[in-house]
C-alpha positions as YAML, in Angstrom:
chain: A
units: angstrom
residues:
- id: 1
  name: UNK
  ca: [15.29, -80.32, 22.15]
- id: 2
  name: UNK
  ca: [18.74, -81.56, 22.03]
- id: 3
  name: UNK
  ca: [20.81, -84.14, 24.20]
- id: 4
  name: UNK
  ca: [24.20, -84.61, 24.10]
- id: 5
  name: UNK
  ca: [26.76, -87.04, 25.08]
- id: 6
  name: UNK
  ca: [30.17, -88.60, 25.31]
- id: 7
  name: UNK
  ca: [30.83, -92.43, 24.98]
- id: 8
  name: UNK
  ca: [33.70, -94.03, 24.96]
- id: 9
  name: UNK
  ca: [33.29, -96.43, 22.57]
- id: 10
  name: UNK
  ca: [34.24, -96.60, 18.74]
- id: 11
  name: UNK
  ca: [31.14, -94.34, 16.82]
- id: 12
  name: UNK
  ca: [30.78, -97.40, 14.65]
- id: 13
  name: UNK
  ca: [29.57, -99.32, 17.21]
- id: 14
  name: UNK
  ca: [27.41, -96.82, 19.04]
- id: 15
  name: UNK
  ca: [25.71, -96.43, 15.75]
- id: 16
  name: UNK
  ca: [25.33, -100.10, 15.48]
- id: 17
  name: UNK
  ca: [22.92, -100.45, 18.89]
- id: 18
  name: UNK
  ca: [20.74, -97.31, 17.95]
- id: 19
  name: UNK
  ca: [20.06, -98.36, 14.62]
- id: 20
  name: UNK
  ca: [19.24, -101.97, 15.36]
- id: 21
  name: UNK
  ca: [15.97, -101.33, 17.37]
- id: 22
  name: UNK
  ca: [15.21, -105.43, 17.66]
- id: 23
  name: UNK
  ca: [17.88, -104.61, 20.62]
- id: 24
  name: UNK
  ca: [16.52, -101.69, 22.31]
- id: 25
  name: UNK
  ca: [14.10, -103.40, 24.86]
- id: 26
  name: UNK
  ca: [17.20, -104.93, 26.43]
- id: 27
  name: UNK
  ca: [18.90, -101.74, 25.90]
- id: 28
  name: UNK
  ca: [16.67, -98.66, 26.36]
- id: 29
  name: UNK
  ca: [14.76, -99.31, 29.25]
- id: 30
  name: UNK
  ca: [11.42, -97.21, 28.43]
- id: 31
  name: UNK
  ca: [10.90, -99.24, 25.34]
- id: 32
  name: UNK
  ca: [8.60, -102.26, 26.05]
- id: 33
  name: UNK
  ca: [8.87, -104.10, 22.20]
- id: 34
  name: UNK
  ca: [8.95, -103.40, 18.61]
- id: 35
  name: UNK
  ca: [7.68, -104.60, 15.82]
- id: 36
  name: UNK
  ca: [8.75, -104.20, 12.12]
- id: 37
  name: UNK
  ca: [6.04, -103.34, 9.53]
- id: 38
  name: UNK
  ca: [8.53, -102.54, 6.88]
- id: 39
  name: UNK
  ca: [12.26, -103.33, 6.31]
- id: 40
  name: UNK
  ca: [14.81, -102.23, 3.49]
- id: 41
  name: UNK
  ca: [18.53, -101.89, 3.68]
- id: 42
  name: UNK
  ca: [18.48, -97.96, 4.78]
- id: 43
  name: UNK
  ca: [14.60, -97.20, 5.64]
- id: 44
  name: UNK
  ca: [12.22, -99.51, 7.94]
- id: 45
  name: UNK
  ca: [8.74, -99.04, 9.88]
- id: 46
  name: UNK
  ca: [7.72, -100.06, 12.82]
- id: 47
  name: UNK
  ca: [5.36, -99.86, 15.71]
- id: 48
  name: UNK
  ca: [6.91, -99.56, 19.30]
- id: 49
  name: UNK
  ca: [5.61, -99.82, 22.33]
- id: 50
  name: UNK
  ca: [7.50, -97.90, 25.60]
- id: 51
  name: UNK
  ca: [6.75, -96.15, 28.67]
- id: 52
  name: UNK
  ca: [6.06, -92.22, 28.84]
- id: 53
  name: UNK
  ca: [5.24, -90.09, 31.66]
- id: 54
  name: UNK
  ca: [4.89, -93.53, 33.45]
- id: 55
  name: UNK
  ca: [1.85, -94.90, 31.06]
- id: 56
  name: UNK
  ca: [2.98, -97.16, 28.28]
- id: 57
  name: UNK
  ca: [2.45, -95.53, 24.47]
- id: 58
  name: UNK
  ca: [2.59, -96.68, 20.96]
- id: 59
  name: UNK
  ca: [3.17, -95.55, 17.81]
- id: 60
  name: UNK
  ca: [4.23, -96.12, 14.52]
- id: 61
  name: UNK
  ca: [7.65, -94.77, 13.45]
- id: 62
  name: UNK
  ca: [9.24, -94.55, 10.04]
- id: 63
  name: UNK
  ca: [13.74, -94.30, 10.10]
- id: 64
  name: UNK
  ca: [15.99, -93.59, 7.27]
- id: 65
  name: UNK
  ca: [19.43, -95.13, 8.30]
- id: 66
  name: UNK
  ca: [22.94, -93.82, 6.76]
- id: 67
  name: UNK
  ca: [25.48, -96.21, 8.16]
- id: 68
  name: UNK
  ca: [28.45, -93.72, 6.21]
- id: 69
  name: UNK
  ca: [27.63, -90.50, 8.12]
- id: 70
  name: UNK
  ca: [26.29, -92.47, 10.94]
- id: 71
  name: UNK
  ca: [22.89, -90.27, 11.19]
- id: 72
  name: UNK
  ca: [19.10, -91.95, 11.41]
- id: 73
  name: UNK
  ca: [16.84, -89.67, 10.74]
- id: 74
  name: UNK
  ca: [12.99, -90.71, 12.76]
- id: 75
  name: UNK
  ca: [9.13, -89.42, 12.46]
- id: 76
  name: UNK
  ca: [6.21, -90.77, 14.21]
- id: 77
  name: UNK
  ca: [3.74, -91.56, 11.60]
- id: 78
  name: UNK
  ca: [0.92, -90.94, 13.60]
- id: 79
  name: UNK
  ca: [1.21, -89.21, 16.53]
- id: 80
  name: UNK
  ca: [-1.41, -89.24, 19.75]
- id: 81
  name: UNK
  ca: [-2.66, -86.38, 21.62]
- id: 82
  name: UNK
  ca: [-1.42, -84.08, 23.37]
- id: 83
  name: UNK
  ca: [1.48, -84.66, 20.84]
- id: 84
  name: UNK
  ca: [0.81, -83.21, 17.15]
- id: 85
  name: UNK
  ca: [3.76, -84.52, 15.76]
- id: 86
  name: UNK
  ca: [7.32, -85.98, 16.98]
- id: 87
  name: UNK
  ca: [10.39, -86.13, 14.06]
- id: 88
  name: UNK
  ca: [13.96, -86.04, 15.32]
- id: 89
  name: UNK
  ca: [17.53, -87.07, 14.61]
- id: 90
  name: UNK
  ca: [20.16, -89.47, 16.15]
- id: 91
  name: UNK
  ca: [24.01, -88.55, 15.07]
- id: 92
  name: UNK
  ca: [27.09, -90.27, 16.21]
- id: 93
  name: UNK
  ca: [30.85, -88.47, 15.36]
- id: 94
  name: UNK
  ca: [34.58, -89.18, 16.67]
- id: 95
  name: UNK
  ca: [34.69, -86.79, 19.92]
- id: 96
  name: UNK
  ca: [37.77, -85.10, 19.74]
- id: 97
  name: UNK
  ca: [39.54, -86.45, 22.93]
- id: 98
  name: UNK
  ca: [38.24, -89.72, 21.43]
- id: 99
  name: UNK
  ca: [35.20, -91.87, 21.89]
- id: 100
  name: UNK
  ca: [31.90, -91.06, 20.39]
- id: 101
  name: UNK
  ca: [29.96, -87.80, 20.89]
- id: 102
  name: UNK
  ca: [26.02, -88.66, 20.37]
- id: 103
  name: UNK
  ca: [23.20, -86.37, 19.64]
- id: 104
  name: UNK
  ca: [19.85, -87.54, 19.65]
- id: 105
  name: UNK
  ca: [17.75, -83.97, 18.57]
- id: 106
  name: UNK
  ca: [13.86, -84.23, 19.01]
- id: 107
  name: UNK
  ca: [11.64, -81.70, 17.38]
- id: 108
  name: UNK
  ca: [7.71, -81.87, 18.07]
- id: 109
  name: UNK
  ca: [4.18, -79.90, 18.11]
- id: 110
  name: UNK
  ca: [1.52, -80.52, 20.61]
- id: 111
  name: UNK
  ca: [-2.24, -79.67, 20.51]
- id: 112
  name: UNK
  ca: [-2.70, -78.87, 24.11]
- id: 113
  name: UNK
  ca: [-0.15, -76.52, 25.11]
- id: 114
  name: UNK
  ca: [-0.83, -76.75, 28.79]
- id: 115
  name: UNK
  ca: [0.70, -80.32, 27.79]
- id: 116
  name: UNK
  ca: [3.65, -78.58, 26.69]
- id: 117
  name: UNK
  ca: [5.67, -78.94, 30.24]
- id: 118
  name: UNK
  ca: [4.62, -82.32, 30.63]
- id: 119
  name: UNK
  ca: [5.97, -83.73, 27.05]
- id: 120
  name: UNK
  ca: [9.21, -81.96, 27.67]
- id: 121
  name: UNK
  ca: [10.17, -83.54, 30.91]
- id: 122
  name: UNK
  ca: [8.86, -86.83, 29.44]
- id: 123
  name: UNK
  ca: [11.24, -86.29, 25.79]
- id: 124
  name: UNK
  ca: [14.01, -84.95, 28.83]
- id: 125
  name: UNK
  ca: [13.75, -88.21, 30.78]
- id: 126
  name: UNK
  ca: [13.61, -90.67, 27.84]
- id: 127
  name: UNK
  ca: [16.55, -88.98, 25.90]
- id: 128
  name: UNK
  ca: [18.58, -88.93, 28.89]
- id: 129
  name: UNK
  ca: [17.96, -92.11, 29.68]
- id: 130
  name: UNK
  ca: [18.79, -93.61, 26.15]
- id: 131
  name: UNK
  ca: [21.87, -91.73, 25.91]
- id: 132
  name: UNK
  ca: [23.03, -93.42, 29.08]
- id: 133
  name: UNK
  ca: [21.52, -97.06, 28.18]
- id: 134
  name: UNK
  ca: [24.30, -96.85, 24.99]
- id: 135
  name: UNK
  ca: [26.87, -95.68, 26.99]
- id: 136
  name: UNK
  ca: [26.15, -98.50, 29.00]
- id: 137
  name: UNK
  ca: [26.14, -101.40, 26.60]
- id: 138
  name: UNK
  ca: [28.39, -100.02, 24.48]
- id: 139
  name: UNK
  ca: [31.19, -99.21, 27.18]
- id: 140
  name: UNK
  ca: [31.73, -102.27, 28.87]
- id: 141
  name: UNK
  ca: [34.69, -103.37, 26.74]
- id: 142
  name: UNK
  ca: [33.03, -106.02, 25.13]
- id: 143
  name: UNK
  ca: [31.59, -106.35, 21.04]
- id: 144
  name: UNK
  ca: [27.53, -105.97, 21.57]
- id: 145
  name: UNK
  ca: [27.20, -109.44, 19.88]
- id: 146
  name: UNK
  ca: [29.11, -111.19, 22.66]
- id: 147
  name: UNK
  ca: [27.23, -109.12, 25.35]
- id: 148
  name: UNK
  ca: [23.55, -109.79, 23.67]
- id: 149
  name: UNK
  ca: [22.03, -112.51, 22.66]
- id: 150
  name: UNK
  ca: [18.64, -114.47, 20.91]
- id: 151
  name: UNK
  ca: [17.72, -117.79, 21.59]
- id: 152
  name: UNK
  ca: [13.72, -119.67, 21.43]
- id: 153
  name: UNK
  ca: [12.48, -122.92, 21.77]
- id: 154
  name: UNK
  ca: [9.73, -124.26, 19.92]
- id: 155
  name: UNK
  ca: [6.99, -126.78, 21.56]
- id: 156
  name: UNK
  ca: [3.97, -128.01, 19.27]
- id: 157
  name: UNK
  ca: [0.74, -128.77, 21.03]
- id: 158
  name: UNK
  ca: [-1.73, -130.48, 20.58]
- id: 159
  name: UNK
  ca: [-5.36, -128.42, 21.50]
- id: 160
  name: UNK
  ca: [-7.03, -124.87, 20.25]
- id: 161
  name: UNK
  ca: [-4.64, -122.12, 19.81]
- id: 162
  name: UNK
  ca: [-7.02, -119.61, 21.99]
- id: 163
  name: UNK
  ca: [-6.03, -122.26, 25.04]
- id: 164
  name: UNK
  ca: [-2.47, -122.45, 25.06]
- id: 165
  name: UNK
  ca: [-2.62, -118.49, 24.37]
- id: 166
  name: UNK
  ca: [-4.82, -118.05, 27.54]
- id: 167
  name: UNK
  ca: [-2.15, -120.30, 29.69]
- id: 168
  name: UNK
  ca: [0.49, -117.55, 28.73]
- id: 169
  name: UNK
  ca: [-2.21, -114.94, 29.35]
- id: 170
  name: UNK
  ca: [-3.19, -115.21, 32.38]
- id: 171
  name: UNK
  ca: [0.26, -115.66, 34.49]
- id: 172
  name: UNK
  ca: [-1.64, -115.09, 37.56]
- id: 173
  name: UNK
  ca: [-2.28, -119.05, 37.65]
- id: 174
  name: UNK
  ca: [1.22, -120.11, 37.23]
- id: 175
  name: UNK
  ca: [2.15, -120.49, 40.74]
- id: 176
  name: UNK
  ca: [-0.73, -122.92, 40.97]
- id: 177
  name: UNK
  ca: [0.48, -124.62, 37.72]
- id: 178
  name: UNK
  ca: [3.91, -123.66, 37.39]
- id: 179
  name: UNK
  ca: [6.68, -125.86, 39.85]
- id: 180
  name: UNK
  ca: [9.41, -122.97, 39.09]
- id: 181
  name: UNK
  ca: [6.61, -120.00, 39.87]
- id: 182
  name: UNK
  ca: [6.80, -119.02, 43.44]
- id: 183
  name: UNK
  ca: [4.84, -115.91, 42.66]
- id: 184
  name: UNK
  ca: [3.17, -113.48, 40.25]
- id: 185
  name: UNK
  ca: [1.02, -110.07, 41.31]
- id: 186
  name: UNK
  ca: [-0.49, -109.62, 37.78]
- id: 187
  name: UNK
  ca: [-2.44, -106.16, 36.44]
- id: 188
  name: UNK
  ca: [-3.94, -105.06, 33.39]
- id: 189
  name: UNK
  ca: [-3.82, -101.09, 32.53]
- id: 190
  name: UNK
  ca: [-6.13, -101.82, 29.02]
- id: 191
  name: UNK
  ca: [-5.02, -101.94, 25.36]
- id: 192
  name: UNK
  ca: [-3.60, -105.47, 26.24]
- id: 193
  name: UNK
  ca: [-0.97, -103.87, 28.63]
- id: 194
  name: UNK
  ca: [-0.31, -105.70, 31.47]
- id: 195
  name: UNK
  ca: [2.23, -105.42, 34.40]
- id: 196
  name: UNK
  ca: [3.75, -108.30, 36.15]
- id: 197
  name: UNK
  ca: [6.42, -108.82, 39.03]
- id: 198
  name: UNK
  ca: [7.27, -112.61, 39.82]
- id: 199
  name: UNK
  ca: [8.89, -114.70, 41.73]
- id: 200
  name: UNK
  ca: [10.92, -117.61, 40.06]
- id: 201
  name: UNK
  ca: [13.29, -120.73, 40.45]
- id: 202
  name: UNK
  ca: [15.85, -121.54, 38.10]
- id: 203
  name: UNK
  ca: [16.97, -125.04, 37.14]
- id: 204
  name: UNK
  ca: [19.80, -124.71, 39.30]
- id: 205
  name: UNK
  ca: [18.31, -123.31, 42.21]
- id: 206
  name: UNK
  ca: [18.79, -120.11, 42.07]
- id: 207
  name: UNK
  ca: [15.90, -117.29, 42.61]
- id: 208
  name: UNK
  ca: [14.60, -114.04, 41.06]
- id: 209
  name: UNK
  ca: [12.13, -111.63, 41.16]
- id: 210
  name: UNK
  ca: [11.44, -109.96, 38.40]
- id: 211
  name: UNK
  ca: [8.95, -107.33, 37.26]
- id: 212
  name: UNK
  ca: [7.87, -106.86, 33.48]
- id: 213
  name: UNK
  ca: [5.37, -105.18, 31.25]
- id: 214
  name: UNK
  ca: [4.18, -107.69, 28.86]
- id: 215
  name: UNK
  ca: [2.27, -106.36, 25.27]
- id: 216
  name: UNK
  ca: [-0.98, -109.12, 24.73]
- id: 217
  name: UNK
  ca: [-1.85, -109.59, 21.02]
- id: 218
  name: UNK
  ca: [-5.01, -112.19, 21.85]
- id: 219
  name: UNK
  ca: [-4.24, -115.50, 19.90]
- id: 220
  name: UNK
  ca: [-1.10, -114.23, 18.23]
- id: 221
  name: UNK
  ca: [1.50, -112.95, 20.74]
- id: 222
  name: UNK
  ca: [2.83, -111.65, 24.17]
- id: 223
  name: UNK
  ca: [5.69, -109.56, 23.78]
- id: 224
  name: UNK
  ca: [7.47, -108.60, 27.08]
- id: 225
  name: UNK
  ca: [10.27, -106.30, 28.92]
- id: 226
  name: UNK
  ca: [11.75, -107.00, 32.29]
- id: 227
  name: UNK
  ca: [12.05, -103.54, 34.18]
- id: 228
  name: UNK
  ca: [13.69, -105.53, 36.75]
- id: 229
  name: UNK
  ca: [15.98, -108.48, 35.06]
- id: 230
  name: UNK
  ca: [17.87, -110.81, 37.10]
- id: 231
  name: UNK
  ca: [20.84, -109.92, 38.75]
- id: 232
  name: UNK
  ca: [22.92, -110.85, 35.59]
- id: 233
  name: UNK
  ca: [21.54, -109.22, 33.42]
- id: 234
  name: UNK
  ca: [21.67, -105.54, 32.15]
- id: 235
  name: UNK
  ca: [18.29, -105.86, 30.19]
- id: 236
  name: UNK
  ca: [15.76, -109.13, 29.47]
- id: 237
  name: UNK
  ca: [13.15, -109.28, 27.03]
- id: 238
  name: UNK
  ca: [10.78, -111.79, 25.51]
- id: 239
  name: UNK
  ca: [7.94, -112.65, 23.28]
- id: 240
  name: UNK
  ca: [5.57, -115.77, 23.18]
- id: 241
  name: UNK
  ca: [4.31, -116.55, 19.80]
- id: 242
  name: UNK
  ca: [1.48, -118.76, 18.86]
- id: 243
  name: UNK
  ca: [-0.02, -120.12, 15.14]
- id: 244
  name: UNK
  ca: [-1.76, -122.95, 14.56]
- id: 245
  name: UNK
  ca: [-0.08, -126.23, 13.12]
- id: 246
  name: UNK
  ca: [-1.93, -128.60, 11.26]
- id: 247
  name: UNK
  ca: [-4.39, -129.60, 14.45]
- id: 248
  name: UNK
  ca: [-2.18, -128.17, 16.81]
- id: 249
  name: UNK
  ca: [-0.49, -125.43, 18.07]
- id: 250
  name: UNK
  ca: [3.26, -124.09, 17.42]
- id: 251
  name: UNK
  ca: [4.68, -122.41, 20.55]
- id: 252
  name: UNK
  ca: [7.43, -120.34, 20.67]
- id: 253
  name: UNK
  ca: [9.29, -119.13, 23.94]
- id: 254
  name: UNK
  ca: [11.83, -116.44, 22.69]
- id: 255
  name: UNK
  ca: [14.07, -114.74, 24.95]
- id: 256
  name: UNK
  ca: [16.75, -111.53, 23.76]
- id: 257
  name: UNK
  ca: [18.87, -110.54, 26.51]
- id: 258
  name: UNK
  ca: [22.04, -108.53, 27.55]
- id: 259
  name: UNK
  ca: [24.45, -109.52, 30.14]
- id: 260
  name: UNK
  ca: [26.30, -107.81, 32.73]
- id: 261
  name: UNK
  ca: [29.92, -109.24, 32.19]
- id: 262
  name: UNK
  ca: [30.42, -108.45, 36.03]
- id: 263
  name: UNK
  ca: [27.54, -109.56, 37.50]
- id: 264
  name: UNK
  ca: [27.88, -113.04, 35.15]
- id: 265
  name: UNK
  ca: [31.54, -113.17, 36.84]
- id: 266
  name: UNK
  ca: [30.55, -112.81, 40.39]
- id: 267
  name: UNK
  ca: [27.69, -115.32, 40.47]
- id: 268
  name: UNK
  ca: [29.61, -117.75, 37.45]
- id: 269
  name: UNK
  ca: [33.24, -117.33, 38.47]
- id: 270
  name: UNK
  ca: [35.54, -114.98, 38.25]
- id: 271
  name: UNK
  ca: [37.34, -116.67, 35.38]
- id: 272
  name: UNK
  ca: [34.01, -117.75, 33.53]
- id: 273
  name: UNK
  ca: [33.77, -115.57, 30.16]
- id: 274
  name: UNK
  ca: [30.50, -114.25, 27.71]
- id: 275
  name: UNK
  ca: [30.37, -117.55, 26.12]
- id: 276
  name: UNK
  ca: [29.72, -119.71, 29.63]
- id: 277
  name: UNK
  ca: [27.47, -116.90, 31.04]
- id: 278
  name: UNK
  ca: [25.52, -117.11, 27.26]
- id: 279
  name: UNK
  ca: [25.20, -121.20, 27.70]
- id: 280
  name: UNK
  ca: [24.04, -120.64, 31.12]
- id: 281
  name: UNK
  ca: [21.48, -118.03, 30.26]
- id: 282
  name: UNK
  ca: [20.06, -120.23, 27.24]
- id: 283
  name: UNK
  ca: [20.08, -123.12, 29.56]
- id: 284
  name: UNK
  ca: [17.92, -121.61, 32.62]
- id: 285
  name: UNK
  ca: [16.01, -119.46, 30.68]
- id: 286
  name: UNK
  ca: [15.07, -121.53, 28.01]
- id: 287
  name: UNK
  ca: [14.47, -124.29, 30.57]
- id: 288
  name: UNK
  ca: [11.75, -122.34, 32.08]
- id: 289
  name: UNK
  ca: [10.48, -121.62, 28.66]
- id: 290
  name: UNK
  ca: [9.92, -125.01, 27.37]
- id: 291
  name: UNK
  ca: [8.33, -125.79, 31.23]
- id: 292
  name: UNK
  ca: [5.84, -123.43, 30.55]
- id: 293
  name: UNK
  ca: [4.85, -124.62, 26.97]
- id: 294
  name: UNK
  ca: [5.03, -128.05, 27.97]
- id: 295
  name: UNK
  ca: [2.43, -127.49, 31.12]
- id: 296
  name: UNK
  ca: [0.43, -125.48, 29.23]
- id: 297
  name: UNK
  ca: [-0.25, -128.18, 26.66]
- id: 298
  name: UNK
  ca: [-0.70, -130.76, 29.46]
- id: 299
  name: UNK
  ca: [-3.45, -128.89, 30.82]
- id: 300
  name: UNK
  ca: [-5.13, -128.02, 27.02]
- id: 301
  name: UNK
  ca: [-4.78, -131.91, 26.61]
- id: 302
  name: UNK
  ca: [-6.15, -132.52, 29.70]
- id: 303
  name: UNK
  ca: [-9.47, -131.58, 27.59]
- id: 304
  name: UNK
  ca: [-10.61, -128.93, 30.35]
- id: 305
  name: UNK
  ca: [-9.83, -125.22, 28.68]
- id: 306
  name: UNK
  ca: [-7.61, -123.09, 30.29]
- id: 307
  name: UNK
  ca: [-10.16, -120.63, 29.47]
- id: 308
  name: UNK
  ca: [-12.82, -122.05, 31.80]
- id: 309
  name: UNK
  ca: [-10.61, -122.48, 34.46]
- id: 310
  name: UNK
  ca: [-9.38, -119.35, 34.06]
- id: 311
  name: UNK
  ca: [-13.14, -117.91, 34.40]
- id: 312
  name: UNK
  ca: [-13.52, -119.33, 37.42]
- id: 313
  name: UNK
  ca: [-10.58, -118.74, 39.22]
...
């Protein structure tokens, strides 16, 4: 299968978001996280996690990147049933009435072939959807560095690192625990998938509802996507990270995400720019971020588990 289309943006920069795939959970909106296994200059390995045909996948995919032609190449290492095997190529050239012209070709086997119609219109959807996701972030007149953005905050706690995992974990308690939680309907589809939509209060009063698939690693990470971000926001994504410090607990709140110049002008002010509506994002965000570390190890100090509350909530 091929896909086709035409961005106007410099090819350099198109290149630049598909080949950095730390951005594409703010960026390609069926792609829930990623995870490097391997990384070299032109070749890297990964496992991602995204959603096909509606149910969320993984898979481990190998890349070779040439930055000169401007041309990864991509395999699944190990594919899943129905699908055999899934290789493909993404390639980015100077359209002739400018811009870029990208073509992301997909070649793959399955071992069911009554699953045949159903992979297509899943490869159909996705592709289409990623072509338009770089047209999006790439066309809004703005370098991707000043339109996305990292920032984390670190909390160490005091307590067993299954405890303040568990807080994170089970989000269907924060309202109880949480002053900036209005809300959370909270679901679990297996494999540590879980989907969330939320209601929330930022610092400055402001509210959001937001709704998120969030990847649960027990003791070692939750990795997250918003499918709905605030109104800012083109794309939000997340991970909470946990490892034990000397008796304690490190916690790490870490939040990528990619604004909507627009949207940042009409609730910031028309004349605010990238830089005010990236201090304001670090500030709210990472406000409720350190909130939610810092209750969680209030209650793990509190010497009751969040464990056994949880089990009889």
């Amino acid at each position: 299968m091929t896909h086709t289309r035409v961005i106007a943006a410099p090819p350099d920069e198109v290149y630049r978001v598909a080949a950095d795939v730390a951005l594409w959970p703010v960026v390609f909106g069926p792609t829930v996280h990623v995870h490097h296994l391997e990384r070299e200059e032109r070749a890297e390995r990964f496992q991602l996690w995204a959603v096909v045909a509606g149910e969320v996948a993984t898979w481990i995919s190998r890349r070779e990147l040439d930055p000169v032609t401007r041309r990864i190449e991509f395999r699944q290492e190990h594919s899943r049933p129905p699908i055999a095997g899934m290789s493909g190529t993404w390639s980015f050239k100077p359209h002739r009435d400018g811009g870029t012209e990208a073509v992301l070709d997909h070649r793959f086997a399955v071992t069911d072939t009554s699953a045949r119609e159903t992979i297509l219109a899943a490869v159909d959807r996705n592709s289409t959807e990623e072509l338009a996701a770089l047209g999006r972030i790439t066309e809004l007149g703005h370098p991707v560095d000043e339109v996305v953005s990292t920032f984390s905050d670190t909390v160490v706690l005091d307590g067993d690192i299954d405890d303040v995992y568990d807080f994170v974990y089970r989000s269907d308690l924060w309202p109880e625990r949480l002053p900036h939680v209005a809300r959370v309907e909270l679901t679990e589809a297996g494999d540590g998938v879980q989907h969330m939509e939320m209601d929330t209060v930022t610092a400055d009063g402001s509210a959001h509802t937001t709704r998120s698939i969030r990847i649960c690693q027990p003791g070692e990470s939750i990795s997250y996507t918003q499918l709905l971000p605030p109104t800012m926001l083109l794309g939000h994504s997340g991970r909470w990270t946990f490892r034990r410090a000397g008796r304690g607990v490190e916690a790490t709140a870490t939040h990528t995400v990619a604004i909507d110049p627009a949207a940042a002008r009409a609730q910031l002010g028309e004349n605010s720019t990238l830089a005010e509506a990236r201090a304001y994002l670090r500030e709210n965000l990472g406000a409720n971020g350190r909130a939610t570390l810092t209750r969680a190890g209030a209650v793990v100090e509190s010497g009751v588990p969040e464990r056994a509350r949880s089990n009889t909530a």
